[in-house]
C-alpha positions in Angstrom: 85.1 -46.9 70.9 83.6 -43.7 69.9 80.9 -44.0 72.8 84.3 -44.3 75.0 85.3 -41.2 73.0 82.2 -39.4 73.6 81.8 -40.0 77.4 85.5 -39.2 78.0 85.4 -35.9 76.0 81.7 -35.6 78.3 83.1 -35.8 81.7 86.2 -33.7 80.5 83.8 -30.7 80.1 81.9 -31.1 83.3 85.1 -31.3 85.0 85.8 -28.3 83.4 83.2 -26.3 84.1 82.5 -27.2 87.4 86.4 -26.4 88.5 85.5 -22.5 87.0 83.0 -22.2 90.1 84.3 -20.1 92.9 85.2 -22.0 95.6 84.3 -18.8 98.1 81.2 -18.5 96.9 78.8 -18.8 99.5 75.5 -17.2 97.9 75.2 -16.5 94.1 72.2 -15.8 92.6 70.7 -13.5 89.4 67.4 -12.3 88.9 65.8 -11.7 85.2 63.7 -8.7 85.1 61.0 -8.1 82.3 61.9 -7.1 79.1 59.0 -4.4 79.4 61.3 -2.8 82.0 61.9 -2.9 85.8 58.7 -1.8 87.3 59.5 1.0 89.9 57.6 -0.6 92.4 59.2 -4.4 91.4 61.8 -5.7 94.1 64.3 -8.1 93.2 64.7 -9.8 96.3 67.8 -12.1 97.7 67.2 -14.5 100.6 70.7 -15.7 101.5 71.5 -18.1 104.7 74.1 -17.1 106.5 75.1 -19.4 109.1 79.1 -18.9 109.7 79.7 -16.1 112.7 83.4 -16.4 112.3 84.0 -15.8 108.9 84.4 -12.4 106.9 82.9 -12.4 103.8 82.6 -9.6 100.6 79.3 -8.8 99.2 78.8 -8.1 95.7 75.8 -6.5 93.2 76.0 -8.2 90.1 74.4 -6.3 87.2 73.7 -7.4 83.4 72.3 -4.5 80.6 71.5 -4.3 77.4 73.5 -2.1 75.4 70.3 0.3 74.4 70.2 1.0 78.0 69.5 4.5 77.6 71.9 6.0 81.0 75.5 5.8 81.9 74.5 5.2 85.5 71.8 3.1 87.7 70.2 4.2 90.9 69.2 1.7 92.8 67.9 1.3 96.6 68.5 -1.6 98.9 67.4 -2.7 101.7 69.2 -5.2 104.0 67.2 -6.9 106.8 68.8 -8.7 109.2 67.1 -12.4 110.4 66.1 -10.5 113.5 64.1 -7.8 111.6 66.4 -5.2 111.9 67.0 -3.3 108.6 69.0 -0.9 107.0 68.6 1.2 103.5 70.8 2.1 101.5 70.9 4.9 97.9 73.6 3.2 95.6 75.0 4.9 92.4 76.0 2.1 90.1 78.5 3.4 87.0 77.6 1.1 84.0 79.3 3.5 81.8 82.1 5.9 81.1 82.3 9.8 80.4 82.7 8.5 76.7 79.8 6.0 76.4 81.9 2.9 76.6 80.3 0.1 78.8 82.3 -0.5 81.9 81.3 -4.3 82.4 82.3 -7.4 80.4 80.5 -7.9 77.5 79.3 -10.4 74.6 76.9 -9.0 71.8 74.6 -6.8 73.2 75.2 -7.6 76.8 77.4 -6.3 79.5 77.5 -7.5 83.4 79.3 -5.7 86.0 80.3 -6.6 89.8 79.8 -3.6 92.3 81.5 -3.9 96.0 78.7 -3.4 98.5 80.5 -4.6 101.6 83.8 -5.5 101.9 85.5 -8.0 104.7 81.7 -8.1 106.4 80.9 -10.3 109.2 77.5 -11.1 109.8 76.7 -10.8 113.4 73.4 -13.2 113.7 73.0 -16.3 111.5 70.0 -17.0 109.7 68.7 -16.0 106.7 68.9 -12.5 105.9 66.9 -10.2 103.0 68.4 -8.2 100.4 65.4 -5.6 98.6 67.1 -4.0 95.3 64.8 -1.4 94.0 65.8 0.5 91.3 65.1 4.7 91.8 65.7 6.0 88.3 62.3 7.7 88.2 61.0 5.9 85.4 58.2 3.7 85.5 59.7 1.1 83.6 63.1 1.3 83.2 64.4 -0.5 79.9 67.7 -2.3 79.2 68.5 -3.7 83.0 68.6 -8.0 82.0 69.2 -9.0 85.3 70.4 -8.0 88.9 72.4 -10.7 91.2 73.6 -10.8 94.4 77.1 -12.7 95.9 78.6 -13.5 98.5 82.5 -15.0 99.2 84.3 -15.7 101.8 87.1 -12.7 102.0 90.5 -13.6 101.0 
């Protein structure tokens, strides 16, 4: 009986877990960056497949620091790269912080993530897989206290 127990309880949680997934998700992916510090000539680099012209979707930077992240703010660059070649860059101000000090993101312990719009009710005129190129531009060669950088994508309400 407890084996019966124990596999119920199981499949209770995976059930559980697996209905907290976003069912507009359509890309979702996180990087780790060193914890020596994000080189300034490292890229974290996205390759989502986008193969759905009719659809709208919102694109979000997702970002995770450490709490001794020494600035209220995060320059990044980013280039986007279609699957034809064509590319645009972009200079992106992320707040991580406010006036007061006080981490804008979610947090638990020592960590904090944050979701930043960077397009909202896109569609993507040319299916294939297209390149996303974060770089961040905070003049430092190693910058310490980013965890992690993501990238997702949903399907606009």
């Amino acid at each position: 009986m407890k084996i019966v127990r124990y596999i119920t309880l199981l499949l209770v949680a995976v059930l559980t877990f697996a209905s907290c997934r976003n069912s507009r998700d359509v890309y979702n992916e996180y990087i780790a960056l060193p914890n020596v510090g994000w080189n300034v000539d490292s890229l974290a680099v996205f390759h989502p497949e986008m193969d759905n012209l009719g659809e709208h979707y919102d694109v979000w930077l997702q970002l995770r620091n450490q709490s001794f992240y020494a600035y209220s703010n995060l320059w990044l660059f980013v280039d986007i790269i279609a699957p034809d070649g064509k590319s645009v860059r972009d200079t992106i101000d992320c707040q991580l912080a406010m006036p007061d000090g006080k981490w804008i993101g979610n947090g638990w312990g020592s960590l904090y993530s944050l979701q930043i719009p960077l397009m909202r009710n896109v569609s993507f005129n040319q299916t294939g897989t297209y390149t996303y190129k974060f770089c961040q531009a905070m003049r430092e060669q190693d910058l310490e206290g980013i965890h992690s950088i993501g990238l997702r994508i949903e399907k606009s309400k």
